[in-house]
PyMOL CGO cylinders between C-alpha atoms (Angstrom):
from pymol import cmd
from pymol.cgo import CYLINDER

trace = [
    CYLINDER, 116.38, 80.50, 98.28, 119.66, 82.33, 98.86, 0.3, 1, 1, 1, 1, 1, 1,
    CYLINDER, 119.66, 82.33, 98.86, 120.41, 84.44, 101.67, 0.3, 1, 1, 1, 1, 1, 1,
    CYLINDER, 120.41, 84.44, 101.67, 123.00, 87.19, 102.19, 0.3, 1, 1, 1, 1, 1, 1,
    CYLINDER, 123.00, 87.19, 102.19, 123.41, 90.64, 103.86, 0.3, 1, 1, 1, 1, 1, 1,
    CYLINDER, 123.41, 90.64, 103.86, 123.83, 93.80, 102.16, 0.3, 1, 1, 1, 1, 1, 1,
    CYLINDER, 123.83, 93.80, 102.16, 124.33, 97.09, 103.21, 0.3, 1, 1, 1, 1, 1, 1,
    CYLINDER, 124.33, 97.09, 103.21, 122.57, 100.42, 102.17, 0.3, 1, 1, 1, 1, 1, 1,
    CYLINDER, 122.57, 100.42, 102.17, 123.09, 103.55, 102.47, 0.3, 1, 1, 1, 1, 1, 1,
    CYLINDER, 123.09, 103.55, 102.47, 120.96, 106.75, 102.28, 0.3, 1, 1, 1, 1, 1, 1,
    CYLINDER, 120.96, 106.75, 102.28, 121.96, 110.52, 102.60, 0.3, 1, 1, 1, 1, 1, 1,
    CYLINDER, 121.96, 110.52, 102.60, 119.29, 113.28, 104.78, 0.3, 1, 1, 1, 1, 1, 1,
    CYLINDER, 119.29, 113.28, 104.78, 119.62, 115.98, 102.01, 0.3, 1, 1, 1, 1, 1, 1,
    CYLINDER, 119.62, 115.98, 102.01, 117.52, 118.09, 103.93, 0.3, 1, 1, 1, 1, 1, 1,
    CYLINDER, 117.52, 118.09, 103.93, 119.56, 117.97, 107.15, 0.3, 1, 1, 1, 1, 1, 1,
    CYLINDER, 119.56, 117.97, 107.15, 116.00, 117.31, 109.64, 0.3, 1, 1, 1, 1, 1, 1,
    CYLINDER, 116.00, 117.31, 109.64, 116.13, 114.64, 112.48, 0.3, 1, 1, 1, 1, 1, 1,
    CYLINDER, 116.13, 114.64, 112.48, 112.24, 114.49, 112.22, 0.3, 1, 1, 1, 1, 1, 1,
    CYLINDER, 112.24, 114.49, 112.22, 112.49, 113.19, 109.10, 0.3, 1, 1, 1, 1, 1, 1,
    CYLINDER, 112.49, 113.19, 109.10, 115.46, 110.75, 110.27, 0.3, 1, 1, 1, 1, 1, 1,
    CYLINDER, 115.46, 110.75, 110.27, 113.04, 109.41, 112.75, 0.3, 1, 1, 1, 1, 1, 1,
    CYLINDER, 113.04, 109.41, 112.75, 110.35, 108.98, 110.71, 0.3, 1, 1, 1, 1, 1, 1,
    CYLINDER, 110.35, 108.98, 110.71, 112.01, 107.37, 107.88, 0.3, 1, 1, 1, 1, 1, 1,
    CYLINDER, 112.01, 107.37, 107.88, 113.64, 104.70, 110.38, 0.3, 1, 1, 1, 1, 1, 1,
    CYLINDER, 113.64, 104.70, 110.38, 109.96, 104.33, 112.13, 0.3, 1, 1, 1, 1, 1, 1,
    CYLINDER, 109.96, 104.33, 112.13, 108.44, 103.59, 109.02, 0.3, 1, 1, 1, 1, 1, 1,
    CYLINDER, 108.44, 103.59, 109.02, 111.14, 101.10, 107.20, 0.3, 1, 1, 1, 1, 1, 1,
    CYLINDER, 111.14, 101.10, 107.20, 110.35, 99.04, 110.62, 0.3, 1, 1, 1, 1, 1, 1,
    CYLINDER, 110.35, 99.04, 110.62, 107.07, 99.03, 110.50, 0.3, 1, 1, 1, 1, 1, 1,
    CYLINDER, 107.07, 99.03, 110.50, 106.35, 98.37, 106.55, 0.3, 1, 1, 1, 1, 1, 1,
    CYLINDER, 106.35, 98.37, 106.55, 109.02, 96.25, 106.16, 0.3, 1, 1, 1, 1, 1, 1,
    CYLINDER, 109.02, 96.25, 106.16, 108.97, 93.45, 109.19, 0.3, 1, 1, 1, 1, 1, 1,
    CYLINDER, 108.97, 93.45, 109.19, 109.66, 90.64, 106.96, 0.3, 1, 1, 1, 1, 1, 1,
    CYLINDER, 109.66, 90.64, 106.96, 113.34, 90.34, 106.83, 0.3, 1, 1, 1, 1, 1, 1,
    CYLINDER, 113.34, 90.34, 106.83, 116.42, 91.81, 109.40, 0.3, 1, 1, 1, 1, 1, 1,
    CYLINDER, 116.42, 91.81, 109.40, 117.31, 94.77, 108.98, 0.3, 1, 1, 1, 1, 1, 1,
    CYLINDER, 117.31, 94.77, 108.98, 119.89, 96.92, 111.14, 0.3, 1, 1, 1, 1, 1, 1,
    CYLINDER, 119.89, 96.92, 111.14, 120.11, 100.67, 111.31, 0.3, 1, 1, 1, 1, 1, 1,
    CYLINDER, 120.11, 100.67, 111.31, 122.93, 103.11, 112.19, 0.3, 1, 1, 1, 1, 1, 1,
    CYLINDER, 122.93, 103.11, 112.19, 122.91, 107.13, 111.68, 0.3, 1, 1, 1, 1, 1, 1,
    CYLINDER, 122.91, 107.13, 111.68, 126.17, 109.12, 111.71, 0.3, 1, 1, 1, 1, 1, 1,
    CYLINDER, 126.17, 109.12, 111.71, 125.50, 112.75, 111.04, 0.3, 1, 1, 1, 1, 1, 1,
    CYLINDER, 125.50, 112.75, 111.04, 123.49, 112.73, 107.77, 0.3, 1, 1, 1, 1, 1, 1,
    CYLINDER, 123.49, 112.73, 107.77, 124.27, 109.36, 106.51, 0.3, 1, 1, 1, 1, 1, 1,
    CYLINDER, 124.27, 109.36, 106.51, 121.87, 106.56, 107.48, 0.3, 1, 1, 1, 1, 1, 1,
    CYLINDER, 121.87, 106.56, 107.48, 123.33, 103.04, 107.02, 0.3, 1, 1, 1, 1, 1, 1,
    CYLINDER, 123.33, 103.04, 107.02, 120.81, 100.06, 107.13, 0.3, 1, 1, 1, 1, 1, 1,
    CYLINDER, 120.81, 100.06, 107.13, 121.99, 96.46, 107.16, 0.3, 1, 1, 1, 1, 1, 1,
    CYLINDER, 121.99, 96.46, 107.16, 119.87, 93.76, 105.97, 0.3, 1, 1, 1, 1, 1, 1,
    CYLINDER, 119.87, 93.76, 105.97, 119.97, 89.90, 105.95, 0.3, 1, 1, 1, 1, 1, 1,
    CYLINDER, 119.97, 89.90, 105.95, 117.65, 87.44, 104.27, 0.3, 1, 1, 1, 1, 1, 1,
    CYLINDER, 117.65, 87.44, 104.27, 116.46, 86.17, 101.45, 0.3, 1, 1, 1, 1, 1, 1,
    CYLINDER, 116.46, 86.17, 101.45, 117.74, 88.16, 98.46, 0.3, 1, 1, 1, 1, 1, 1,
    CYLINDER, 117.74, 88.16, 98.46, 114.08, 88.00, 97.08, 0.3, 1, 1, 1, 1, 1, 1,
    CYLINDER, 114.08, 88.00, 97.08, 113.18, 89.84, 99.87, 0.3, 1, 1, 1, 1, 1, 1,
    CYLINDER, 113.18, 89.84, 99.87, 115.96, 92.00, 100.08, 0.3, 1, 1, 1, 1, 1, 1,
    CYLINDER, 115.96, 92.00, 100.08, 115.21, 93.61, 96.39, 0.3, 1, 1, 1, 1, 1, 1,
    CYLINDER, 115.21, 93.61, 96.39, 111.72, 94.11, 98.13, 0.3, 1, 1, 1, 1, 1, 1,
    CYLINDER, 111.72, 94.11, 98.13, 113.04, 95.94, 100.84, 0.3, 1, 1, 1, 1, 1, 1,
    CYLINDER, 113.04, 95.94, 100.84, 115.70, 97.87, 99.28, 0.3, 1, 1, 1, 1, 1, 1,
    CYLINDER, 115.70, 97.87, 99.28, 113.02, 99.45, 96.89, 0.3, 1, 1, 1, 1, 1, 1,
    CYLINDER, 113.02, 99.45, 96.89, 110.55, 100.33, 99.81, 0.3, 1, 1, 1, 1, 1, 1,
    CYLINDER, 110.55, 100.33, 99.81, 113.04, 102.35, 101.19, 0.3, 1, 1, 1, 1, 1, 1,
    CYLINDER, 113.04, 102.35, 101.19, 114.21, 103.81, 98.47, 0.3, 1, 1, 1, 1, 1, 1,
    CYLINDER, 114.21, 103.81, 98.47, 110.44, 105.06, 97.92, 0.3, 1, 1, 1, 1, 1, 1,
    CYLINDER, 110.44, 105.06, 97.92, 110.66, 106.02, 101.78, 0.3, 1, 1, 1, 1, 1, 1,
    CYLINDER, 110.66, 106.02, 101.78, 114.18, 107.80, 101.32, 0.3, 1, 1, 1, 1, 1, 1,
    CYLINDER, 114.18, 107.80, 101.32, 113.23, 109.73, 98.14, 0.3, 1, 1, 1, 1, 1, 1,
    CYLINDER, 113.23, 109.73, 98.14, 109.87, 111.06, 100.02, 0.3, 1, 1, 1, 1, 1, 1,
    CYLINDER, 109.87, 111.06, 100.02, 111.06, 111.61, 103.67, 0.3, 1, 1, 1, 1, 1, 1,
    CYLINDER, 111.06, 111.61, 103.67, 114.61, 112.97, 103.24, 0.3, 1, 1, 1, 1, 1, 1,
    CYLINDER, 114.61, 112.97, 103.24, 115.00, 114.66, 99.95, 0.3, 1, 1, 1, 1, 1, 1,
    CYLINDER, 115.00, 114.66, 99.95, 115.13, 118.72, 99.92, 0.3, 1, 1, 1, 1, 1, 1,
]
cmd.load_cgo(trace, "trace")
């Protein structure tokens, strides 16, 4: 299985920290199987991940679901 880290990044359209803080509690509670890393600089969240690139098309698409619910307008 190959493993690799990636980087994503997500934008907070809608400008609310509760949402930032909910998003980033939720990513680390649904998605515990691989490493992931986050940092937030104004509205741009960047999360790192490392692991098995299976896993890491799993995760990516979680939080994608996550983003597009939790910090869209």
């Amino acid at each position: 299985m190959a493993k690799g880290k990636r980087t994503i990044q997500f934008y907070n359209e809608n400008g609310n920290l509760e949402n930032v803080i909910k998003f980033l509690e939720t990513i680390q509670k649904k998605i515990n199987y691989i490493n992931l890393s986050c940092v937030v600089e104004g509205k741009v969240i960047k999360v790192k991940i490392s692991g098995p690139r299976d896993l890491q098309h799993l995760a990516i698409e979680r939080m994608k679901d996550l983003a597009e619910k939790l910090l869209s307008i």
